[in-house]
KOLKE-281734 format. One record per residue (C-alpha): residue number from 1; residue in three letters; x, y, z. Coordinates in Angstrom, 3 decimals. Layout:
N
> n,res,c1,c2,c3
> NUM,ALA,X,Y,Z
...
***
This chain:
431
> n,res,c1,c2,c3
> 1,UNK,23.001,18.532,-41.382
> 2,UNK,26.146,18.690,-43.167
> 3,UNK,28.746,16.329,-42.184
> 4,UNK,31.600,17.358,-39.965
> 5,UNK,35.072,17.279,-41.479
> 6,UNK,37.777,14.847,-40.239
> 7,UNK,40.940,16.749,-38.919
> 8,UNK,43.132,13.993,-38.567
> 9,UNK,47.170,13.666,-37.860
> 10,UNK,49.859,10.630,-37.525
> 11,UNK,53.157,12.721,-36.343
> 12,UNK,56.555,10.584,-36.354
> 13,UNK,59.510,11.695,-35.008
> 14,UNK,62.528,9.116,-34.582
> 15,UNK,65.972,10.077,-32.895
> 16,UNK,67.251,6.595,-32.615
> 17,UNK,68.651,7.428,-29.176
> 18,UNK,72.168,5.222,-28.717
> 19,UNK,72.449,4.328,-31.604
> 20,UNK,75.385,5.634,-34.390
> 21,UNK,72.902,7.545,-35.986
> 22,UNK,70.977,9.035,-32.934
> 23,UNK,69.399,12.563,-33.735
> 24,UNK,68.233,15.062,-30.685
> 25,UNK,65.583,17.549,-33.169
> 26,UNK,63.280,14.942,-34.192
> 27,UNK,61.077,15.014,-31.273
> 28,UNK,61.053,18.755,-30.784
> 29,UNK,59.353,18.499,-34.788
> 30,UNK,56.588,16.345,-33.863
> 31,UNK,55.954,18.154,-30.837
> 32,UNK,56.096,22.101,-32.707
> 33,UNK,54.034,20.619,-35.484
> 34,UNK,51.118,19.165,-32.849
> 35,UNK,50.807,22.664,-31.220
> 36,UNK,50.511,24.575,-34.225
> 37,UNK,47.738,21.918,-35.670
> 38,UNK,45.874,22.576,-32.577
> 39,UNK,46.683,26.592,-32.316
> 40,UNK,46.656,27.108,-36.051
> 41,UNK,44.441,24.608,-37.846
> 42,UNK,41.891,23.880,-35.643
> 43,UNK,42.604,19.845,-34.633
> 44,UNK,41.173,18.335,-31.538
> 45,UNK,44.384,16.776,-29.500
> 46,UNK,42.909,13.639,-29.551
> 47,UNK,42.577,13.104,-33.592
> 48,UNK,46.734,13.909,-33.013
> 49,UNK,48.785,10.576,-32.827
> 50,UNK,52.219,11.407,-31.327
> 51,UNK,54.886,8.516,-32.471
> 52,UNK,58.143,9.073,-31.084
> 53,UNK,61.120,6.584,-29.975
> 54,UNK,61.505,7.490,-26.276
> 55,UNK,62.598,5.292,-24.432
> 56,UNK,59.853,5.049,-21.989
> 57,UNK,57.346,5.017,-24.552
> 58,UNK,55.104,1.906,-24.555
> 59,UNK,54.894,2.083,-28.166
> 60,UNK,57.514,2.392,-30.025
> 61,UNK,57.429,3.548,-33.817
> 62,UNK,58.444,0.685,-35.410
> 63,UNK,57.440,-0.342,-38.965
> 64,UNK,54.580,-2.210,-38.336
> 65,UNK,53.696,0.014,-35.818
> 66,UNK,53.357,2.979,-38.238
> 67,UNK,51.945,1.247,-41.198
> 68,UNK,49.220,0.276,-39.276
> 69,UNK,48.575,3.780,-37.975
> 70,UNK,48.785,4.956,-41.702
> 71,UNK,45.924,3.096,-42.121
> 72,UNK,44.088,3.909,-39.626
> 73,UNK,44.844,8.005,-40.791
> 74,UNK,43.442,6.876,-43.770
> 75,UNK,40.492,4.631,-42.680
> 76,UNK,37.158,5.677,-43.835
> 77,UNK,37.401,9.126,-44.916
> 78,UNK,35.710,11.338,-47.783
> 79,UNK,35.837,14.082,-49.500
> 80,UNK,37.028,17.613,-47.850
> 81,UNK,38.551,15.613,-44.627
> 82,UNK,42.068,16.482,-43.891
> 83,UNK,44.843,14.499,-43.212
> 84,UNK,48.824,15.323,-42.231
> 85,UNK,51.281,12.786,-41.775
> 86,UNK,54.821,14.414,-40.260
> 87,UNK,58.094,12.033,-40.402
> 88,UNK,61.575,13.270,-39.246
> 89,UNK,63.978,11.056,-38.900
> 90,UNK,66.164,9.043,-41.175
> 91,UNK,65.929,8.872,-44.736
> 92,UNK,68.134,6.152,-46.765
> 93,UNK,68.085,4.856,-50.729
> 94,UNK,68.109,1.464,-51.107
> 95,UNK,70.105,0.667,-54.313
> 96,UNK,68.302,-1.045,-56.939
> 97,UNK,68.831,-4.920,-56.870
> 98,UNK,67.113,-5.390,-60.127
> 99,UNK,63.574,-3.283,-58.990
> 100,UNK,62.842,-0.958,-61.301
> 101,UNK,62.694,2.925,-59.954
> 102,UNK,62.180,6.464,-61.336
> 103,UNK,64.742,7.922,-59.541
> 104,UNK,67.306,5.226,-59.935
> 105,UNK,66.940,4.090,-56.135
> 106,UNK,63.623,3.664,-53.759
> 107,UNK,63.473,6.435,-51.450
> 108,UNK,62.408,4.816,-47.700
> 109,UNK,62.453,6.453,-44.234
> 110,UNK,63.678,4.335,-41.248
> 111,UNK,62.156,4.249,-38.118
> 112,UNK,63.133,2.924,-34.773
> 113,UNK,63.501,-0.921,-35.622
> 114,UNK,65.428,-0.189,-38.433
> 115,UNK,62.337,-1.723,-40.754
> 116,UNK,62.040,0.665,-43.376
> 117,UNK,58.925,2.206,-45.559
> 118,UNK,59.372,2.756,-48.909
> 119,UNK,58.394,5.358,-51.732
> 120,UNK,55.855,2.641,-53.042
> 121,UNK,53.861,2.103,-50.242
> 122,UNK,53.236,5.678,-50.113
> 123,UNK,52.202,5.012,-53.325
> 124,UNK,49.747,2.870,-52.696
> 125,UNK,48.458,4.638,-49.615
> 126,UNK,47.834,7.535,-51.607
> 127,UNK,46.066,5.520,-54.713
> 128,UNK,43.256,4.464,-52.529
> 129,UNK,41.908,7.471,-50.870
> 130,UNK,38.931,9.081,-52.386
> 131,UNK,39.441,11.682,-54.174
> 132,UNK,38.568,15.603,-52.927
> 133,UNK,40.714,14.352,-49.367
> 134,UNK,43.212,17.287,-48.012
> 135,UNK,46.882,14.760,-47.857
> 136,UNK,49.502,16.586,-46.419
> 137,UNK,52.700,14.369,-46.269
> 138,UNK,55.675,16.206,-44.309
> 139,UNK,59.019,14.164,-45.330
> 140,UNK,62.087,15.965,-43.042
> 141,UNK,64.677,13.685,-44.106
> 142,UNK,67.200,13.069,-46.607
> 143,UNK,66.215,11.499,-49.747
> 144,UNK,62.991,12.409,-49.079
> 145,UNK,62.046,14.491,-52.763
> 146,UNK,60.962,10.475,-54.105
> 147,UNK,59.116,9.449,-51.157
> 148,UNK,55.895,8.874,-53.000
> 149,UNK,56.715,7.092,-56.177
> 150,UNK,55.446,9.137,-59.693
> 151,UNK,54.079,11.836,-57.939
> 152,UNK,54.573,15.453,-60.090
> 153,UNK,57.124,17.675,-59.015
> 154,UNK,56.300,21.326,-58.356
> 155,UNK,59.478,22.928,-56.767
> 156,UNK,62.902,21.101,-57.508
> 157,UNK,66.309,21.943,-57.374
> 158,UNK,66.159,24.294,-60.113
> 159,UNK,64.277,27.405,-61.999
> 160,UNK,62.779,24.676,-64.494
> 161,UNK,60.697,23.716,-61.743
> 162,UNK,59.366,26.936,-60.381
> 163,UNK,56.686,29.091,-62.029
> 164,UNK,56.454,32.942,-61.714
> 165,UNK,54.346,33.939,-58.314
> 166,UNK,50.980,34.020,-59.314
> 167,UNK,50.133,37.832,-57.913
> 168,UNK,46.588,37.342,-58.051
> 169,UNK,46.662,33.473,-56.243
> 170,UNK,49.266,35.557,-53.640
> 171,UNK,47.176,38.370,-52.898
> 172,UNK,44.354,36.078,-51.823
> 173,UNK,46.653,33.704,-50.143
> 174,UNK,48.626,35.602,-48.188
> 175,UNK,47.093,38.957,-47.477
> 176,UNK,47.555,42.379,-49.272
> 177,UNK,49.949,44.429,-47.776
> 178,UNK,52.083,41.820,-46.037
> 179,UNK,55.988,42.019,-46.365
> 180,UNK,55.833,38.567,-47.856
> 181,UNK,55.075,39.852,-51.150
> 182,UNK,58.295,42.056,-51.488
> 183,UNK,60.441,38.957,-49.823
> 184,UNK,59.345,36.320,-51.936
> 185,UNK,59.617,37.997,-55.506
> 186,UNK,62.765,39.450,-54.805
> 187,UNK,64.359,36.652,-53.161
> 188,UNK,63.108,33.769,-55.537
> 189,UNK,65.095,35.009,-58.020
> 190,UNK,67.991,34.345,-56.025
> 191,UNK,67.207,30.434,-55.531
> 192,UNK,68.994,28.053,-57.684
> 193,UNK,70.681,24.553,-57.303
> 194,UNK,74.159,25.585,-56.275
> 195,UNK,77.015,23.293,-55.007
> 196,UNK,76.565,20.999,-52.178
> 197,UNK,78.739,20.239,-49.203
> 198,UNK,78.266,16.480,-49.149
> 199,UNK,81.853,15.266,-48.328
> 200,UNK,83.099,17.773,-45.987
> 201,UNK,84.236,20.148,-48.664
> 202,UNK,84.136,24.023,-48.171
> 203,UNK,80.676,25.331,-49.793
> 204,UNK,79.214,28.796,-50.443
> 205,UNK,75.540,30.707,-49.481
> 206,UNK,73.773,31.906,-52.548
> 207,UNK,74.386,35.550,-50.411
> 208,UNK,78.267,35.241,-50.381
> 209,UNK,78.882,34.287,-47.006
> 210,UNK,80.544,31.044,-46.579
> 211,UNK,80.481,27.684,-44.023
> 212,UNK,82.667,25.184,-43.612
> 213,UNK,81.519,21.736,-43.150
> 214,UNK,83.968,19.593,-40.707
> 215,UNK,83.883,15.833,-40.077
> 216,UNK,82.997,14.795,-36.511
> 217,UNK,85.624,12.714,-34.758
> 218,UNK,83.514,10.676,-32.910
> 219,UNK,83.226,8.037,-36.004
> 220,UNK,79.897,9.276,-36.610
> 221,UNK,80.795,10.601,-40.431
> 222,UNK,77.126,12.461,-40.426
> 223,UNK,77.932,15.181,-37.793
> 224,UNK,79.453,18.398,-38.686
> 225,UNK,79.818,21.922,-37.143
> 226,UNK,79.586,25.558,-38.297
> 227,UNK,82.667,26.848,-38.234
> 228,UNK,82.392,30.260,-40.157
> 229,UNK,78.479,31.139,-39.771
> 230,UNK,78.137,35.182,-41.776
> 231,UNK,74.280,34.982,-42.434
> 232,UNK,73.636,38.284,-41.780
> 233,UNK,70.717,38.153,-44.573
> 234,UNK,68.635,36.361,-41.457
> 235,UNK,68.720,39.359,-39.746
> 236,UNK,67.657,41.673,-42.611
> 237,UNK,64.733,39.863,-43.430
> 238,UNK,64.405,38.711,-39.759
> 239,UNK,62.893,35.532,-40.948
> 240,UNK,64.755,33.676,-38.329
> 241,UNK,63.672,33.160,-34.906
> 242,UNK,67.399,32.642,-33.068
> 243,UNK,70.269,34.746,-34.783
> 244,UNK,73.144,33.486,-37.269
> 245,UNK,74.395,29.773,-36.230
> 246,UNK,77.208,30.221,-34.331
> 247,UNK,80.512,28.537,-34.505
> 248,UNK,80.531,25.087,-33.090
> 249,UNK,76.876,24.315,-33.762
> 250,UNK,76.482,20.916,-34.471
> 251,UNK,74.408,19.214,-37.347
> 252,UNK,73.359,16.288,-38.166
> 253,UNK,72.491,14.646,-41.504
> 254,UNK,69.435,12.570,-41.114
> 255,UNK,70.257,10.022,-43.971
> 256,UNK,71.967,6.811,-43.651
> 257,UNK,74.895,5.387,-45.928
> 258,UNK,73.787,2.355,-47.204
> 259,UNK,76.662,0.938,-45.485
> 260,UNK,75.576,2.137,-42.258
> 261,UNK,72.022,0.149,-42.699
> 262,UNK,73.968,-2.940,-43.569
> 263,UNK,75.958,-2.657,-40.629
> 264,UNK,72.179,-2.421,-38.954
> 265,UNK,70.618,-4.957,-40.342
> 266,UNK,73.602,-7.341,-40.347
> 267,UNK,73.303,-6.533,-36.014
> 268,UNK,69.970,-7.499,-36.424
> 269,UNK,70.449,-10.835,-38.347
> 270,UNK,73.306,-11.958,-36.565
> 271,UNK,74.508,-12.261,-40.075
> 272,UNK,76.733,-10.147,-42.867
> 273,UNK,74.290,-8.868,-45.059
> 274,UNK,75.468,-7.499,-48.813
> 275,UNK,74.483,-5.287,-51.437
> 276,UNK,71.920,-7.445,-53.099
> 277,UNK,70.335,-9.205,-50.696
> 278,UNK,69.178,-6.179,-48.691
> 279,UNK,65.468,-6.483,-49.264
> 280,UNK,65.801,-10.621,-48.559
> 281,UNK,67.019,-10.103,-44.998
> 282,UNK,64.635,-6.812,-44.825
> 283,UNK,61.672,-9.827,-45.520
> 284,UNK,63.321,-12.155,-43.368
> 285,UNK,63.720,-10.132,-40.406
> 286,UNK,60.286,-8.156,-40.548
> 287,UNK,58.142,-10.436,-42.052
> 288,UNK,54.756,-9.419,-42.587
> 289,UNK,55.774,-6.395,-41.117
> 290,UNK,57.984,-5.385,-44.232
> 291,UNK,57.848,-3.143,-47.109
> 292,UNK,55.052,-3.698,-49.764
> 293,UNK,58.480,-2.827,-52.003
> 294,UNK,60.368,-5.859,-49.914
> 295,UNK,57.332,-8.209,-50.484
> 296,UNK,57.338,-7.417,-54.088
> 297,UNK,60.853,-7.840,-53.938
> 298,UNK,60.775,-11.605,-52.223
> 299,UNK,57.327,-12.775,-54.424
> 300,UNK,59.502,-11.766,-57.703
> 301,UNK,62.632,-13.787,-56.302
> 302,UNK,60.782,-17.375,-55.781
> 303,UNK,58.716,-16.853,-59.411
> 304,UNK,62.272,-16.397,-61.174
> 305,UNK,63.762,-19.239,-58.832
> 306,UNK,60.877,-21.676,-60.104
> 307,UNK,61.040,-20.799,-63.762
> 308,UNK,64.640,-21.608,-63.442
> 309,UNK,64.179,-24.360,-61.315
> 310,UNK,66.478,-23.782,-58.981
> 311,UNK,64.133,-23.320,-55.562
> 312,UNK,65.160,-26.780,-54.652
> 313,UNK,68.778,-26.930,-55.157
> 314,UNK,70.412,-23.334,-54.799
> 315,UNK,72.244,-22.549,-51.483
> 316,UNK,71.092,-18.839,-52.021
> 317,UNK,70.062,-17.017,-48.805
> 318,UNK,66.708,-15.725,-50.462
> 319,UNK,65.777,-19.576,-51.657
> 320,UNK,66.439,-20.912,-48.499
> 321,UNK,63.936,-18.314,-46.676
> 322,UNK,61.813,-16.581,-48.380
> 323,UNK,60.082,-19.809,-49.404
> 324,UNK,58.872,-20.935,-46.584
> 325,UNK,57.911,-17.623,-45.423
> 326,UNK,55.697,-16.733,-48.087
> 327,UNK,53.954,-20.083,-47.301
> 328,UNK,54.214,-20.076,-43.570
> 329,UNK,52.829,-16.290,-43.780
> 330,UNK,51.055,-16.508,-46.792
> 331,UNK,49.766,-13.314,-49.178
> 332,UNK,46.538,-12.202,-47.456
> 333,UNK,48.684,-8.603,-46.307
> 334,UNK,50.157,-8.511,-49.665
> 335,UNK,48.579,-9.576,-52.372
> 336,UNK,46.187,-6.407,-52.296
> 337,UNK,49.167,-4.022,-52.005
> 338,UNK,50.730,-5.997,-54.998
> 339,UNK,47.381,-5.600,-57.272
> 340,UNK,46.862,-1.809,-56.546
> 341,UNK,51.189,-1.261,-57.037
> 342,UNK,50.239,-2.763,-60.780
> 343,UNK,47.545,-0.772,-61.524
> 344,UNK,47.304,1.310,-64.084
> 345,UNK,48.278,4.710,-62.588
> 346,UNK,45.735,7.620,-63.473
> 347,UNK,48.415,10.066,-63.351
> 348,UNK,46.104,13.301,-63.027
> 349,UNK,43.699,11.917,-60.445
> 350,UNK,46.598,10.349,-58.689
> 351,UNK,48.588,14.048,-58.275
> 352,UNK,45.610,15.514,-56.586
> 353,UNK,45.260,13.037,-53.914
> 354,UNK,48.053,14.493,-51.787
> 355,UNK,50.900,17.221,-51.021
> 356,UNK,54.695,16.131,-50.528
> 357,UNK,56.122,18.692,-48.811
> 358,UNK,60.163,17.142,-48.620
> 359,UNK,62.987,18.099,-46.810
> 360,UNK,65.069,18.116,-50.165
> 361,UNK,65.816,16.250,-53.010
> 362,UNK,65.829,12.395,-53.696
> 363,UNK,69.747,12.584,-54.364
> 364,UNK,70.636,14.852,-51.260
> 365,UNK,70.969,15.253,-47.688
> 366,UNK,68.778,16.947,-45.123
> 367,UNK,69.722,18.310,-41.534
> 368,UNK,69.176,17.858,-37.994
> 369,UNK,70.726,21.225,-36.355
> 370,UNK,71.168,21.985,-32.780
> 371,UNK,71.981,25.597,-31.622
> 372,UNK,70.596,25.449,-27.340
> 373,UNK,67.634,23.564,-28.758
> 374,UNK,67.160,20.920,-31.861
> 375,UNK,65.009,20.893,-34.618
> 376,UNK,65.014,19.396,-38.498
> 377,UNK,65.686,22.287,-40.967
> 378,UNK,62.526,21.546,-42.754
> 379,UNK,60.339,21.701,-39.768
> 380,UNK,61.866,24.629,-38.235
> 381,UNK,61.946,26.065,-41.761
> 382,UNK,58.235,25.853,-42.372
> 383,UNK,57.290,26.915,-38.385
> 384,UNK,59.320,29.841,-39.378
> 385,UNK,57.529,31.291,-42.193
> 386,UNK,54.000,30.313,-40.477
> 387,UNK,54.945,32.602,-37.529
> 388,UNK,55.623,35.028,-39.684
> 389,UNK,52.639,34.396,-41.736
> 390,UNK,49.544,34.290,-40.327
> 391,UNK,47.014,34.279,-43.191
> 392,UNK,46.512,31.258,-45.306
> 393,UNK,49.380,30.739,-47.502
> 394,UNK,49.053,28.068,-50.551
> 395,UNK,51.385,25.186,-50.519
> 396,UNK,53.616,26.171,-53.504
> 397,UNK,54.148,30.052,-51.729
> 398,UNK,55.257,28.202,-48.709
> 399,UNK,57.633,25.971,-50.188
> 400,UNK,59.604,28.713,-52.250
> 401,UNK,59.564,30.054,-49.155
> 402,UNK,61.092,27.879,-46.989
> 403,UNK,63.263,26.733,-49.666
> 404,UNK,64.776,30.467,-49.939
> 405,UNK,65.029,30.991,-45.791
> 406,UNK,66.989,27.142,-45.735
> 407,UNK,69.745,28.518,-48.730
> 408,UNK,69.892,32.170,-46.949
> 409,UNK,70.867,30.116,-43.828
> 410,UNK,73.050,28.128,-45.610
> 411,UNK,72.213,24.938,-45.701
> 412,UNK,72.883,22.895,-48.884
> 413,UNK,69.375,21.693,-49.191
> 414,UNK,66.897,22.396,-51.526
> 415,UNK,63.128,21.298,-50.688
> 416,UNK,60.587,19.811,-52.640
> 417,UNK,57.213,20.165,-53.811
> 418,UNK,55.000,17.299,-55.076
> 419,UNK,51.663,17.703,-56.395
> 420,UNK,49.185,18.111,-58.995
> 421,UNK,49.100,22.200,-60.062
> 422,UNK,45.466,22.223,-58.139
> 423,UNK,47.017,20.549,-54.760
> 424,UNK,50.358,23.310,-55.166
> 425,UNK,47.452,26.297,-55.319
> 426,UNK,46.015,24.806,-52.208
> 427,UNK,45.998,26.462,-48.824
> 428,UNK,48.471,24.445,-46.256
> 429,UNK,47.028,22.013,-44.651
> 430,UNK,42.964,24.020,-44.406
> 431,UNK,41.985,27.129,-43.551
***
């Protein structure tokens, strides 16, 4: 007898309630994302782990908390199984400190503790499952295009990145006949990388109709309203389940300023922490509970502090620390993660391990939006089309077109794709 395939799902949703950066969509995603896995895809309810930060919630997702569910979404699977990990919440770039990184910055999400995961222990994650695995990684928040580190890019910000639809692949993907094939070849063409309205200034819809974007008042410089909402390209399509937003809407950009995670951690620490000695107090205050990227961080710190023979005689924070936690602690957690991180990557095996569905690019913002209910962009983005869509649709025909519905509603985002070509021809999630 054939063995049965694994349908399994970790689904994070973090709102950070009280807090400066509290969100209010983050656990409507998890929860719209668990009913259409069980509706849509077939998963048993209890192969669905639900990870949200309500307060009454015995377990909280902290770091720890959902590494070591990662792992067990990953534990002993094979070929054909299928996997989705959802996060919405905060996404933040962690400037460099002398660590190396593609994109200039490591791409993390936050969760509830304010411990952070980073773009290489996604990485890593991803290098050890077997190959012929179904990986669906769901990123809604900002800086979310680099969340798994040298993984190809399908869909970007721009044309360069997007290849002609593929009538053949779309016929068998999404059904002849449907409407989708007359929406999605006329409106691709329209998609491009555009201006965005990072700092409050007034932006512009691809379709000519314009929002401004307001600073709240409150002190909370991530909340904006819609103050001039003309969408009426939503209704012609009628891709959109609610009509146009309407004026006084509020959203919510679900990245943090790297001064607002300071201010965080230096709560946490009971001490000012600085640009450049983020990852020390990340390894100081989570311990073996940090970032394979932190460890990495605090192992490279005490081998440059011995060759320079300072360890015993500097007054800096990391020397006075991190030594005695890496012996207190010891490696056991990370000295695996370090040796697969230095691998040799096998670039073409590696990009058809998974699919990095992102809210937008590593250098931009996502959203949070409320309008009567709350919801990321992303997720309500991709719910959208699915509803609208009920035959299997391949991952890159999805992402064009969710990243065409977000610009016709006017948000400055533009979501990403990240795969090998075989993993971007491959039906969402299974059939």
């Amino acid at each position: 007898m054939p063995r049965a395939i694994k349908k399994r799902a970790l689904l994070v949703g973090c709102n950070y309630p009280g807090t400066r950066g509290e969100l209010t969509g983050c656990w409507n995603d998890v929860q719209s994302m668990r009913e259409t896995l069980i509706n849509r895809y077939g998963f048993n309810p209890q192969d669905i782990c639900v990870l949200v930060d309500e307060p009454q919630q015995s377990l909280q997702p902290t770091g720890g908390v959902v590494k070591r569910h990662l792992e067990k979404l990953v534990r002993d699977v094979q070929a054909r199984d299928v996997l989705v990990f959802l996060f919405s919440g905060h996404g933040i770039q962690l400037p460099p400190e002398g660590v190396p990184d593609e994109t200039g910055a490591q791409e993390c999400i936050m969760l509830a503790d304010k411990n952070v995961i980073a773009d290489i222990d996604f990485r890593v994650l991803v290098e050890n499952l077997p190959d012929g695995v179904q990986f669906t990684f769901i990123a809604d928040s900002c800086h979310s295009g680099g969340l798994i580190q040298h993984l190809e890019e399908q869909i970007g910000s721009g044309p360069q990145f997007e290849r002609p639809p593929d009538q053949s692949n779309l016929e068998t993907s999404t059904g002849s006949g449907s409407w989708f094939h007359t929406w999605l070849n006329k409106e691709h063409q329209q998609v491009g990388p555009g201006p965005f309205g990072y700092s409050g200034v007034h932006c512009q819809d691809y379709s000519g109709s314009h929002f401004a974007y307001a600073e709240g008042s409150s002190g909370n410089d991530h909340v904006g309203t819609y103050s001039q909402p003309q969408l009426s390209v939503l209704e012609k399509h009628r891709m959109y389940r609610r009509t146009s937003p309407q004026a006084g809407s509020r959203w919510v950009k679900k990245c943090l300023t790297v001064d607002m995670f300071i201010g965080m951690l230096s709560q946490r620490s009971h001490h000012q922490v600085e640009v450049g000695n983020i990852r020390a107090n990340l390894y100081d205050i989570f311990k073996d509970e940090a970032s394979i990227m932190v460890k990495s961080y605090a192992r490279n710190i005490i081998s440059k502090l011995q060759e320079d023979n300072t360890l015993n005689t500097t007054g800096n924070l990391a020397a006075q620390f991190l030594k005695q936690r890496l012996k207190d602690e010891g490696m056991t957690y990370a000295r695996p993660a370090f040796a697969a991180a230095l691998q040799p990557l096998d670039t073409a095996a590696f990009n058809n391990k998974c699919v990095l569905i992102s809210a937008c690019q590593s250098d931009e913002e996502s959203f949070d939006f409320e309008e009567g209910s709350s919801y990321g962009t992303l997720s309500n983005a991709i719910q959208t089309i699915l509803r609208q869509h009920r035959d299997p649709i391949d991952n890159f025909h999805l992402v064009l077109a969710v990243k065409t519905l977000l610009k016709n509603q006017g948000f400055p985002q533009h979501p990403g794709l990240y795969c090998g070509a075989k993993k971007a021809d491959s039906v969402f999630i299974c059939y």
